[in-house]
C-alpha positions in Angstrom: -20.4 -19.9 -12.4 -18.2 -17.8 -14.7 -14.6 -17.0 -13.1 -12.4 -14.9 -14.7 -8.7 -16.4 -15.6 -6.2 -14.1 -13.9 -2.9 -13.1 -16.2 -0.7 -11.8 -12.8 -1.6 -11.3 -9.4 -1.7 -7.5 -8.5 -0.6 -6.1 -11.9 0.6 -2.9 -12.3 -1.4 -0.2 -13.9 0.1 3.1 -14.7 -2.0 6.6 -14.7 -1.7 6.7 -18.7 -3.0 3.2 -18.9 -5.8 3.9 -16.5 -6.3 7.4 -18.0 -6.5 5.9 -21.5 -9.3 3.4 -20.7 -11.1 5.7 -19.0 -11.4 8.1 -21.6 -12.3 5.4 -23.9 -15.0 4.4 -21.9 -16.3 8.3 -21.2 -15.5 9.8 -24.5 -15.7 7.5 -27.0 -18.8 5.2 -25.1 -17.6 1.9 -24.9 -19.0 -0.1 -22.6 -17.4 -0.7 -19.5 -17.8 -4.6 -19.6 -16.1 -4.7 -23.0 -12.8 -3.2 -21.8 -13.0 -5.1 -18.5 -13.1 -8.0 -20.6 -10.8 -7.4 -22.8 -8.3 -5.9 -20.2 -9.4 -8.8 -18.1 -9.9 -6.3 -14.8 -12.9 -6.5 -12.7 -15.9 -4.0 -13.0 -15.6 -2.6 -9.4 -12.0 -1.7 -10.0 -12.5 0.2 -13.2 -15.5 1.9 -11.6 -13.0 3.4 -8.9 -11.1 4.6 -11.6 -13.7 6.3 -13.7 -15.0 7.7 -10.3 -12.0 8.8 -9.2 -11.2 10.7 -12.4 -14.5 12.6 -12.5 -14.5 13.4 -9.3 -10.6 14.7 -9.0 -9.5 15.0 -12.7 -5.8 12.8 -13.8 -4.8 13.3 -10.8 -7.4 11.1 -9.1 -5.7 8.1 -11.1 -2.5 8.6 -9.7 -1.1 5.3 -8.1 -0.5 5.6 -4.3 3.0 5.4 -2.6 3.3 3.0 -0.4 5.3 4.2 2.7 7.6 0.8 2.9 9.9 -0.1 5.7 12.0 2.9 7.2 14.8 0.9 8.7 15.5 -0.4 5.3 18.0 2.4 4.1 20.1 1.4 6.9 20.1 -2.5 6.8 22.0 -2.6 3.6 24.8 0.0 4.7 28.3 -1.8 5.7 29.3 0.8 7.5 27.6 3.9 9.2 28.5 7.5 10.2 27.8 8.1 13.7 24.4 10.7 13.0 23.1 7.5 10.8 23.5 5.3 13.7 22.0 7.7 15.9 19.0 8.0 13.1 18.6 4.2 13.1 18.7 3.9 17.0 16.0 6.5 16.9 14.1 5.0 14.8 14.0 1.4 16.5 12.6 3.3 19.4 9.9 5.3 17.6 8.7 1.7 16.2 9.2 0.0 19.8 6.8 3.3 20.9 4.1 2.7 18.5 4.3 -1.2 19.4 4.2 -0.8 23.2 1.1 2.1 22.4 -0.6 -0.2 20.5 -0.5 -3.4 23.3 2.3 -5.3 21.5 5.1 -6.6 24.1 8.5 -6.7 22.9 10.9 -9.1 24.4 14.6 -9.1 23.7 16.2 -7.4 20.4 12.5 -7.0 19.1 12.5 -10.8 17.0 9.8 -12.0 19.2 6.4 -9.6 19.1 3.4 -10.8 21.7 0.3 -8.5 22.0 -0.9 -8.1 25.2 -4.3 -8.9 25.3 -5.3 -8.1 28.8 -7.9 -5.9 29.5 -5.9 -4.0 32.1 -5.0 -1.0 31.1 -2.3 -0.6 33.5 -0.7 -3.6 32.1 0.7 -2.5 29.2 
C-alpha cells in the first residue's frame, strides 16, 4: 500500500497559497492529483478548498481563528489593576459555570477536573 511521506505535521497554508493552487487547478486544468502530489497534500483536503472557494469565493479559503485560552492574557501579567483582577476572577467563574453545566466536578483551585457521570440529574 502506497503512503504518502509527510514533510511537517499540520503545516500551515495561507489563503494566497491555497487560492493559487486552486486557481491552477480550475483555470489552467491541472489535475488535482498532480498538485496534491507535488504539494504532497491529500486529495480530500484540496477538495475542501476548491469547494469552499466556488461555493463562497476567496473568502471561503480564509484560515479559521482559533479562539485560544482566555485566561492567558492574564497569566503572564506581574502585576494587575484591580478591574483586570476583577476580569480574571470573572472569568474563572464563567469557565467553572460551563464545567459544572456540562457534568464536570471541580475540586479545590480547579487542578483536579472529575466528570460526573451519574445519571442523576440532581446530582450535579
Amino acid at each position: 500500500m502506497y503512503q504518502r511521506k509527510k514533510e511537517k505535521p499540520n503545516r500551515y497554508w495561507s489563503k494566497d497559497a491555497k487560492l493559487k493552487l486552486v486557481k491552477e487547478h480550475l483555470e489552467e486544468k491541472i489535475p488535482s492529483t498532480k498538485i496534491c502530489q507535488r504539494e504532497n497534500i491529500s486529495n480530500g483536503m484540496f477538495f475542501n478548498w476548491v469547494k469552499k472557494y466556488l461555493e463562497c469565493g476567496e473568502s471561503g479559503l480564509e484560515n479559521a481563528r482559533k479562539p485560544g485560552n482566555p485566561l492567558c492574557k492574564y497569566l503572564h501579567k506581574k502585576e494587575l489593576t484591580e478591574i483586570e483582577k476583577l476580569e480574571y476572577e470573572n472569568m474563572k467563574l464563567r469557565i467553572e459555570n460551563e464545567r459544572l453545566k456540562k457534568g464536570y466536578i471541580v475540586e479545590g483551585d480547579g487542578q483536579i477536573v472529575m466528570f460526573n457521570i451519574s445519571k442523576d440529574k440532581n446530582m450535579k
